[in-house]
LOTITOR-441623 format. One record per residue (C-alpha): x, y, z; residue in one letter. Coordinates in pm, whole numbers. Example, Ala and Ser with C-alpha at 12.3 -4.5 7.8 and 13.67 -1.06 7.14 Angstrom:
<recs>
@east: 1230; north: -450; up: 780; rest: A
@east: 1367; north: -106; up: 714; rest: S
</recs>
This chain:
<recs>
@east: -1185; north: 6739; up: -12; rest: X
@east: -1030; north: 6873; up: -331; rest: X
@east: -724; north: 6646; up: -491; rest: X
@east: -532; north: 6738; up: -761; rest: X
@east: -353; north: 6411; up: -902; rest: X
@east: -239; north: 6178; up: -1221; rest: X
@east: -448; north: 5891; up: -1207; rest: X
@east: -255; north: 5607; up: -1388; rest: X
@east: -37; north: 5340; up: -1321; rest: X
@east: 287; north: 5537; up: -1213; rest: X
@east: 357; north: 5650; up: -864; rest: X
@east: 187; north: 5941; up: -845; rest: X
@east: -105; north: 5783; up: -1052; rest: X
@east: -137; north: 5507; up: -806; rest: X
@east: -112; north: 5722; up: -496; rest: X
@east: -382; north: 5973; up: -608; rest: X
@east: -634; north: 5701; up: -671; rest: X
@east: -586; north: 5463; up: -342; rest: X
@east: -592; north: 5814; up: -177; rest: X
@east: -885; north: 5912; up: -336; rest: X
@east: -1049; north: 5586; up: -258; rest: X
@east: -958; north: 5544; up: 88; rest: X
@east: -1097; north: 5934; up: 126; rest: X
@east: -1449; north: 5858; up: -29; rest: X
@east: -1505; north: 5597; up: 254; rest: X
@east: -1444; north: 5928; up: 486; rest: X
@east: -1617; north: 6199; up: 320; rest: X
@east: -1677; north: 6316; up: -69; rest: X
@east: -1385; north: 6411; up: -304; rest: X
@east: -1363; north: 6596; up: -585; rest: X
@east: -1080; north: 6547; up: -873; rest: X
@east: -897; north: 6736; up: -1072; rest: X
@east: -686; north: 6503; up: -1293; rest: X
@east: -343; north: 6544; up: -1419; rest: X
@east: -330; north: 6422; up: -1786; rest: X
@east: -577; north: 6143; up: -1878; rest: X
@east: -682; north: 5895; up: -1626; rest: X
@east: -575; north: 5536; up: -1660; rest: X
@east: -744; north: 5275; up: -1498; rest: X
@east: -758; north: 4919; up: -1521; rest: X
@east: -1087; north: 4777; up: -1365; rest: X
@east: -1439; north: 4880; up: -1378; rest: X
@east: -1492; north: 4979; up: -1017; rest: X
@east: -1193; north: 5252; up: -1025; rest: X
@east: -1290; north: 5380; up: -1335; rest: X
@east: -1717; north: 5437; up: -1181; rest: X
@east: -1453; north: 5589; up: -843; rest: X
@east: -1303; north: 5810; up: -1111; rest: X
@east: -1587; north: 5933; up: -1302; rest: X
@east: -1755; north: 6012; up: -984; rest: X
@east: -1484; north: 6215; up: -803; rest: X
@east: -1432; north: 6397; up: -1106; rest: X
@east: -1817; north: 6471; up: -1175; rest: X
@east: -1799; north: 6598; up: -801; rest: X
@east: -1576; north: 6862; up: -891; rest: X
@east: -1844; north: 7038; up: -1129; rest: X
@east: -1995; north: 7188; up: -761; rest: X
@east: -1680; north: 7176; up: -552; rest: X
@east: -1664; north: 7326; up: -244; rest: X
@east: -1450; north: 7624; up: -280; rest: X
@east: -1385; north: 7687; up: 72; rest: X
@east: -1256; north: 7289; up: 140; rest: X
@east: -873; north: 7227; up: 160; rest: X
@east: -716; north: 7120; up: -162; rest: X
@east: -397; north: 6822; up: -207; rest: X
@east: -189; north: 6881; up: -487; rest: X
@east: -36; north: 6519; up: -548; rest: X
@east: 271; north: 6634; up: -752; rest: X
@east: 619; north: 6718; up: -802; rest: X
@east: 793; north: 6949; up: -618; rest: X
@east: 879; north: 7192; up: -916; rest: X
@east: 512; north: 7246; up: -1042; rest: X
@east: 275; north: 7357; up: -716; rest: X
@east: 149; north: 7670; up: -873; rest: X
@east: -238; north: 7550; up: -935; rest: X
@east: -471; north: 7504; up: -710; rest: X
@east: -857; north: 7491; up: -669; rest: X
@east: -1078; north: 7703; up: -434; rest: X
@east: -1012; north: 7917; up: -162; rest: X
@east: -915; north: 7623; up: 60; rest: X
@east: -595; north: 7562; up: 268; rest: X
@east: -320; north: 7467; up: -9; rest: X
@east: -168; north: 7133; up: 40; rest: X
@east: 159; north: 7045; up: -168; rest: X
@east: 238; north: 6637; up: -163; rest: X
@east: 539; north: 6619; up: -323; rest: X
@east: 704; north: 6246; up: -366; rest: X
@east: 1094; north: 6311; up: -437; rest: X
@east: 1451; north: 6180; up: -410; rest: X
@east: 1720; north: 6342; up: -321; rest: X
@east: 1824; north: 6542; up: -22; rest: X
@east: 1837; north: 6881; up: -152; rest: X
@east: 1590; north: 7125; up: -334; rest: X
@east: 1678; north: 7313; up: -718; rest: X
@east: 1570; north: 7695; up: -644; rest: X
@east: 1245; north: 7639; up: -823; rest: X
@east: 1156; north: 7369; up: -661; rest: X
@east: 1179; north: 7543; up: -309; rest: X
@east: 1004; north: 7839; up: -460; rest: X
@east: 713; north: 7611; up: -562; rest: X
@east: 730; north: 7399; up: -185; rest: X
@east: 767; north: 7766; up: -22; rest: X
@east: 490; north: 7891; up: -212; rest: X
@east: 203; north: 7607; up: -33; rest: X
@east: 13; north: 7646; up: 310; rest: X
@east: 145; north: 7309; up: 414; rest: X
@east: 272; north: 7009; up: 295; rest: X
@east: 281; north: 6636; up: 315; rest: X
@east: 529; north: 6394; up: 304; rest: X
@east: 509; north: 6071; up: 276; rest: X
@east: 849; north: 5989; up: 563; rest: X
@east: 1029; north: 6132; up: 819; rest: X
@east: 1353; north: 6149; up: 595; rest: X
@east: 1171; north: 6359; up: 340; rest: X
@east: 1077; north: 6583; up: 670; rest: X
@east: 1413; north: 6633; up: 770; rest: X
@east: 1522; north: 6676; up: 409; rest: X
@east: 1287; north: 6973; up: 380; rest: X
@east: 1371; north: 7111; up: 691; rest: X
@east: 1734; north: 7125; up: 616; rest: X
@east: 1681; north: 7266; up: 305; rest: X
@east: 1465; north: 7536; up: 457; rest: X
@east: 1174; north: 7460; up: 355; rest: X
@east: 848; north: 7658; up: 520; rest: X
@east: 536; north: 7699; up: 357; rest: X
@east: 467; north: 8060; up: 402; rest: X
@east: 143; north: 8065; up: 610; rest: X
@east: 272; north: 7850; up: 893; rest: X
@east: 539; north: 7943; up: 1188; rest: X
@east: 642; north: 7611; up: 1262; rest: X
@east: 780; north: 7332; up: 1069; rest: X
@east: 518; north: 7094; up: 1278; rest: X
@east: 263; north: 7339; up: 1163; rest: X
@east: 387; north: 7303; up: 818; rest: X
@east: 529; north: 6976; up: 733; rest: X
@east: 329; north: 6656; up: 799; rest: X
@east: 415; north: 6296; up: 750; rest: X
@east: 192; north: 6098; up: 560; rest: X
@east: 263; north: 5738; up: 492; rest: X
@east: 141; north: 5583; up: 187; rest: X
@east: 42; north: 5212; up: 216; rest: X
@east: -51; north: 4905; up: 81; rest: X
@east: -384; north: 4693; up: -55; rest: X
@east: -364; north: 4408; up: 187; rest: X
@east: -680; north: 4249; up: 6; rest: X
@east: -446; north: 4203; up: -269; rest: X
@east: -149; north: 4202; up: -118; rest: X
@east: -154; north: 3873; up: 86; rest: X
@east: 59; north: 3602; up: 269; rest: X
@east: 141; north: 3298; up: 61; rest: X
@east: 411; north: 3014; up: 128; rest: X
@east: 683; north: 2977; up: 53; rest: X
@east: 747; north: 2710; up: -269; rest: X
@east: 1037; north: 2450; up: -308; rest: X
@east: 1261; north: 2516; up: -594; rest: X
@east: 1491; north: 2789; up: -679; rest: X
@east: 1569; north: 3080; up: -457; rest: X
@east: 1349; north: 3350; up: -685; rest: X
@east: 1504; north: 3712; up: -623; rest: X
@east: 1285; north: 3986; up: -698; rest: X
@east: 1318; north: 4333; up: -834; rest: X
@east: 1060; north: 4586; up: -942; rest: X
@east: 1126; north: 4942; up: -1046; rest: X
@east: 1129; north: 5106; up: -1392; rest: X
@east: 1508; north: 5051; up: -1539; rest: X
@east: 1729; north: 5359; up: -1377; rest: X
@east: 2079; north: 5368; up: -1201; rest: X
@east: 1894; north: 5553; up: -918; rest: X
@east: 1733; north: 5205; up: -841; rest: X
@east: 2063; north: 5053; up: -863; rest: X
@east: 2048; north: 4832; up: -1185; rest: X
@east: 2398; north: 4916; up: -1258; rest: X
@east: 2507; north: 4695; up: -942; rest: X
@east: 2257; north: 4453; up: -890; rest: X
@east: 2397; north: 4289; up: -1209; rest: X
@east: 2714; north: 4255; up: -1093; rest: X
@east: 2633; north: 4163; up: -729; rest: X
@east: 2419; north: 3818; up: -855; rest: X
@east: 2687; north: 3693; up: -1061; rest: X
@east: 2915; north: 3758; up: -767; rest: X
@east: 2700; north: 3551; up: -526; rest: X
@east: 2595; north: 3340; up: -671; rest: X
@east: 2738; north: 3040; up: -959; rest: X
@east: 2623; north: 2778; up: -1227; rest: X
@east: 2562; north: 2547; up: -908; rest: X
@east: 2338; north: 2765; up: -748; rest: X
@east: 1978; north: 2685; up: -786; rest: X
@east: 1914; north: 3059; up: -817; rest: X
@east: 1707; north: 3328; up: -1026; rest: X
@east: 1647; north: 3672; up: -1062; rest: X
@east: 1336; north: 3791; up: -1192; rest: X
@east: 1351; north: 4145; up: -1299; rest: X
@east: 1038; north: 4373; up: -1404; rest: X
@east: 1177; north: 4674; up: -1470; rest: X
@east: 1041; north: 4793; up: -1801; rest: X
@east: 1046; north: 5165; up: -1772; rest: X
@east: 802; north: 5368; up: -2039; rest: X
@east: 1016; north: 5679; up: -2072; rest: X
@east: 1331; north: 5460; up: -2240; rest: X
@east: 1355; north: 5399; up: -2601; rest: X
@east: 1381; north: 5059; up: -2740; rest: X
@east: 1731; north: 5061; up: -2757; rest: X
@east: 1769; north: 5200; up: -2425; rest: X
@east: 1577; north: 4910; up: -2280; rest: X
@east: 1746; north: 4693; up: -2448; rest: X
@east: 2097; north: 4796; up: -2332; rest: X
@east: 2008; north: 4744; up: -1975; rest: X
@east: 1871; north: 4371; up: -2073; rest: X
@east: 2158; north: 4295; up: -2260; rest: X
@east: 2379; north: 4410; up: -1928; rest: X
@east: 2185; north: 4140; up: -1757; rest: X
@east: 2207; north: 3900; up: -2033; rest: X
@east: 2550; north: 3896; up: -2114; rest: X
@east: 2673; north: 3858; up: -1746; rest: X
@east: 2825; north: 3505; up: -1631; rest: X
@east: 2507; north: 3360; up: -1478; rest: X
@east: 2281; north: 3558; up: -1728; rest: X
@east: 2090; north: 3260; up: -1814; rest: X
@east: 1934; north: 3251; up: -1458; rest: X
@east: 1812; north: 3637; up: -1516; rest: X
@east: 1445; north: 3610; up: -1594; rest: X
@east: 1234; north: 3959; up: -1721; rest: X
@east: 945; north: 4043; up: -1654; rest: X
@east: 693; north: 4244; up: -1870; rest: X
@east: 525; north: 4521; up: -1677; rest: X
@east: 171; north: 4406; up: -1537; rest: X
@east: -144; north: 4616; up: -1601; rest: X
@east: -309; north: 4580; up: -1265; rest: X
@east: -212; north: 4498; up: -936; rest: X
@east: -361; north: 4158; up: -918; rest: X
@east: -114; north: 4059; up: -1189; rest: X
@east: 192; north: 4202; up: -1007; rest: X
@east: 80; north: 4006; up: -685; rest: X
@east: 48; north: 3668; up: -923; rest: X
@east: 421; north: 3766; up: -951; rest: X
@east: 510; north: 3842; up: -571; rest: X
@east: 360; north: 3519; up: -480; rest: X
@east: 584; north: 3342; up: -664; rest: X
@east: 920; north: 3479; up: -572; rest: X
@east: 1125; north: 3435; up: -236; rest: X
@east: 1316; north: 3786; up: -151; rest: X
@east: 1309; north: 4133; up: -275; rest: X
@east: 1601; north: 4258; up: -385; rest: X
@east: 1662; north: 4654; up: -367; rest: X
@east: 1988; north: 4835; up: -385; rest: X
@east: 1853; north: 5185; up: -429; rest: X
@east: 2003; north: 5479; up: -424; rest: X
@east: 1732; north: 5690; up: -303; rest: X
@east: 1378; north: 5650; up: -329; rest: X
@east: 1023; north: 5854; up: -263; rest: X
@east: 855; north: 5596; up: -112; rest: X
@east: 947; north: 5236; up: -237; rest: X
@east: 610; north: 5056; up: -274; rest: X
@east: 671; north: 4775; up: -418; rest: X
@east: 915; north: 4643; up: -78; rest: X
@east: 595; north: 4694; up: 180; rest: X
@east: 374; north: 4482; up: -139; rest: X
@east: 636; north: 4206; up: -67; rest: X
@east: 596; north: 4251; up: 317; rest: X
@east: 248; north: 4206; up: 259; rest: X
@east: 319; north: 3876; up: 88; rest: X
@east: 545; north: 3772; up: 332; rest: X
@east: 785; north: 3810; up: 125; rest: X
@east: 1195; north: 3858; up: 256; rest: X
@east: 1350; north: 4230; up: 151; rest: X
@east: 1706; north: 4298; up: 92; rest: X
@east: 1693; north: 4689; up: 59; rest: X
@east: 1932; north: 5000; up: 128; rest: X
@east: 1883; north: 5153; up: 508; rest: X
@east: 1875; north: 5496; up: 325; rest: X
@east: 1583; north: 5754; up: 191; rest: X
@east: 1205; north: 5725; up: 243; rest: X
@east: 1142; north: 5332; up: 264; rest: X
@east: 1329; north: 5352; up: 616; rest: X
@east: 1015; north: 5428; up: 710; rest: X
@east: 863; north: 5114; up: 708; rest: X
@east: 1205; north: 4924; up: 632; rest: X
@east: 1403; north: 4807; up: 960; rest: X
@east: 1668; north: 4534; up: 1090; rest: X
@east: 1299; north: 4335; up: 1238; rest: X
@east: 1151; north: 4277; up: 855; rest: X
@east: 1449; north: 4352; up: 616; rest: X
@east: 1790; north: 4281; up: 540; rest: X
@east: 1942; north: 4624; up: 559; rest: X
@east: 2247; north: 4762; up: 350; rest: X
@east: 2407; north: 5002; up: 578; rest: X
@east: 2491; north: 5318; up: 401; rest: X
@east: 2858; north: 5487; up: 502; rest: X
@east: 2835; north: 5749; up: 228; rest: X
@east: 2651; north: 6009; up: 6; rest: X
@east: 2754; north: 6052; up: -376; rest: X
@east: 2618; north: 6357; up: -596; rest: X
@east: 2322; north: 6260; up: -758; rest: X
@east: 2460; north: 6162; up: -1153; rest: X
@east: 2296; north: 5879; up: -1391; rest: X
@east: 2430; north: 6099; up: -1745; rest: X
@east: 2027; north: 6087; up: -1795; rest: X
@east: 1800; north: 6161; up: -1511; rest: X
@east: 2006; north: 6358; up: -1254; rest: X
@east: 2265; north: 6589; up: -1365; rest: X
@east: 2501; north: 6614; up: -981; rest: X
@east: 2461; north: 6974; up: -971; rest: X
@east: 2174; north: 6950; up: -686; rest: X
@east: 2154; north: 6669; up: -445; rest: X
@east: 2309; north: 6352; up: -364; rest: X
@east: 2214; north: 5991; up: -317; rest: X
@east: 2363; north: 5682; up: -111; rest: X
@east: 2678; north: 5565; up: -236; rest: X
@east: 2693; north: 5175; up: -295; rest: X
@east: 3052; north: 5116; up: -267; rest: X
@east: 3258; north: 4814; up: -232; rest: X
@east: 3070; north: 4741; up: 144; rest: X
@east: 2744; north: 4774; up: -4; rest: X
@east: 2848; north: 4562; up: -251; rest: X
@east: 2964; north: 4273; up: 18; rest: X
@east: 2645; north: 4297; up: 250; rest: X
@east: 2418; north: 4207; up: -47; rest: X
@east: 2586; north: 3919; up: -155; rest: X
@east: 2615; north: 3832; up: 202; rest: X
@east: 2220; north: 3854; up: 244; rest: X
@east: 2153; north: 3717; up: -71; rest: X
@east: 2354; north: 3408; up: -18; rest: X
@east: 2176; north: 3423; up: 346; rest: X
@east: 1820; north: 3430; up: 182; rest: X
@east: 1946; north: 3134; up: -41; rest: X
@east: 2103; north: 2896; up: 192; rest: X
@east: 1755; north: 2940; up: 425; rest: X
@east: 1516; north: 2868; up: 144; rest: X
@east: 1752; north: 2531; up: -1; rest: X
@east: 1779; north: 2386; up: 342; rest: X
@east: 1406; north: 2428; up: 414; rest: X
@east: 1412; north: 2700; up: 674; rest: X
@east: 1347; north: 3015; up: 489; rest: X
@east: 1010; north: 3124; up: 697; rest: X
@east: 760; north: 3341; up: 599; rest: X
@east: 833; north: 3694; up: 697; rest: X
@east: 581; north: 3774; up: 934; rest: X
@east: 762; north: 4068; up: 1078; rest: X
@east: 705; north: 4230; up: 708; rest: X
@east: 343; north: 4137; up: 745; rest: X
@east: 313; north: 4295; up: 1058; rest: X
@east: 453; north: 4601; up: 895; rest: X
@east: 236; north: 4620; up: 624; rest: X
@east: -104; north: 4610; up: 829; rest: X
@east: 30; north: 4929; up: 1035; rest: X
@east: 107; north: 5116; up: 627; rest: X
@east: -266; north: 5091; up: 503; rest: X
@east: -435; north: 5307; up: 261; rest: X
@east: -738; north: 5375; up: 500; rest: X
@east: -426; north: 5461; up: 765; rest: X
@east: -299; north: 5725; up: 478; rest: X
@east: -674; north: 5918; up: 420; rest: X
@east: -702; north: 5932; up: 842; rest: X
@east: -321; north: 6120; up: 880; rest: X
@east: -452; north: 6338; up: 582; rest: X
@east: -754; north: 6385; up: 721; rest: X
@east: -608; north: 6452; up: 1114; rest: X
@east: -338; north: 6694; up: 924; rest: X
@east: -578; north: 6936; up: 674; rest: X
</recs>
C-alpha cells in the first residue's frame, strides 16, 4: 500500500500514522510524507523511518491513499488505483475542490454525512459509475490501549473541551452558555485546551481573555496543548463530560477518546461525529438550522454552511450541562459505558480492514 500523508500531531498527521500503523499489521506500506514528520515516541518514529524507507522500491502497480485536503489531490505515486481521503467541514464543495475530488479513482470518507455531502454536491470520481463504486466510508477510530475507562472522582463537575481555538468549534458560545448554567455556588469547572498553532499571540490571547473576563471566569481552567497522547488521556481521566458545541466537524476525535474513557459527551447532532455520536452515549444538541459558513478568519460564507446554534441550542446545553452536574454532586453520575461500547466498534485496526475491503 502506498499513503501519502502529514505525519504530525494535527488531524491529518494523526490519522496518517494510526493508519499507517494499523496497515503494517496487514501488509507493508510505503510513505510519502507531507512536510516533516513529527513524532513523539521512539516506536512511531522506527514505524516512520521504515514506511518511508519502503517507498525507495514501491510497488508501482499497488493502490495509493492520498490523506489530504480536498483542494490539493493532484499527486500521486505509481500506477495504482488513486484514492483521495479528504477530512472536511462543510456541506458544499469550492469549484477547485470538486475538480481535485472529481479528478481521483475513488475516495474515502471518514462518515456517512460526508457521503451524502459529496453526493449532493456531485461528486464522482471519474473512473467509477456508481457513487457505491466511488465513495466509501471509512471510520477513523480510537487507541483503546490508551484510551481507557477510569472512575469517576468526587469533587467538582470538570467540563471538558478540546479543539484548537475557532468559532467553527463553537468557542464563541460555549463561553456564554457556562456562565449561564452555571453560578458562584456551583461546584463547577471548565477545562479548556484549545491552544491552536496557526493564531498569533494576541489572537490567543483574545479568546482567553473572552473566557476570563466572563462572570464565573475564575472556574475556567486552560489547558496547554499535550505532546503525546498519553498526556491528553492523563487529562481525560480527570474530567467528567465533554463539552462540544460545534458547528461542523471532519471527524471529532477527541469525543470517541472521551467515550473510550467513559467519559459523558455533550455534542451537536450535526456533521461527521454523528457517526459514532447518538441519543444511547451522548447528550445531543438537536440542530433546527444551517447558517453560511462565516468566522471573519477561516471561512469566508461564500461556499457552504454550518449548524446554526441559536437560542435552542443555546437552552439544551445548559440543560445537559446542569444534567451532567446535578448527577455527578448527588453521586449518581455513572460511567458511560454506552460510549465505551462505542469506542471498541471505532478502532484503528477496524479503519485499515474498511480500507483494505474498499481499495
Amino acid at each position: 500500500m502506498n499513503i501519502i500523508s502529514p505525519i504530525n500531531q494535527l488531524g491529518y498527521g494523526v490519522t496518517g500514522l494510526n493508519i499507517i500503523k494499523a496497515l503494517r499489521k496487514m501488509q507493508p506500506v510505503s510513505l510519502w510524507p507531507i512536510g516533516q514528520p513529527q513524532v513523539t515516541s521512539e516506536e512511531d518514529s522506527f514505524i516512520v523511518r521504515d514506511s518511508i524507507n519502503n517507498a525507495h522500491f514501491f510497488d508501482e502497480s499497488d493502490p495509493c491513499i492520498r490523506i489530504w485536503h480536498q483542494h490539493d489531490m493532484a499527486q500521486f505515486v505509481g500506477r495504482g488505483t488513486k484514492i483521495g481521503f479528504p477530512i472536511f467541514e462543510l456541506d458544499k464543495f469550492k469549484p477547485m475542490e470538486r475538480h481535485h475530488l472529481n479528478s481521483v479513482d475513488k475516495l474515502f470518507v471518514c462518515s456517512h454525512w460526508a457521503k451524502e455531502v459529496c453526493i449532493n454536491d456531485q461528486i464522482k470520481p471519474h473512473s467509477a459509475s456508481l457513487y457505491d463504486d466511488a465513495i466509501r466510508v471509512i471510520p477513523l477510530g480510537v487507541d483503546n490501549k490508551i484510551f481507557q475507562p477510569c472512575e469517576i472522582k468526587d469533587g467538582p463537575t470538570v467540563f471538558f473541551n478540546c479543539g484548537k481555538w475557532e468559532v467553527r468549534k463553537g468557542h464563541d458560545v460555549l463561553v456564554d452558555i457556562f456562565n449561564s448554567a452555571f453560578s458562584d455556588d456551583d461546584n463547577v469547572e471548565l477545562w479548556m485546551m484549545c491552544d491552536n498553532p496557526f493564531l498569533s499571540a494576541e489572537e490567543d490571547e483574545k479568546w482567553k481573555n473572552k473566557y476570563l473576563s466572563s462572570p464565573i471566569g475564575y472556574k475556567v481552567r486552560f489547558i496547554s496543548r499535550k505532546r503525546t497522547h498519553d498526556e491528553v488521556y492523563n487529562i481525560m481521566a480527570q474530567v467528567d463530560c465533554g463539552i462540544f458545541p460545534s458547528k461542523a466537524e471532519g471527524w471529532n476525535l477527541e469525543p470517541l477518546e472521551l467515550m473510550a474513557c467513559g467519559k459523558h459527551v455533550i455534542i451537536t447532532n450535526y456533521s461527521a461525529h454523528t457517526e459514532f455520536c447518538n441519543t444511547k452515549n451522548s447528550y445531543l444538541i438537536d440542530i433546527d438550522e444551517l447558517e453560511p459558513a462565516y468566522d471573519g478568519k477561516w471561512f469566508n460564507g461564500k461556499v457552504g454552511s454550518w449548524a446554526k446554534i441559536g437560542q435552542d441550542q443555546i437552552e439544551q446545553t445548559i440543560n445537559h450541562m446542569r444534567t451532567v452536574h446535578s448527577l455527578k454532586q448527588d453521586g449518581q453520575l455513572k460511567v458511560n459505558e454506552e460510549g465505551i461500547k462505542t469506542s471498541k466498534e471505532f478502532t484503528w485496526e477496524n479503519t485499515a480492514k474498511e480500507i483494505l475491503a474498499h481499495v
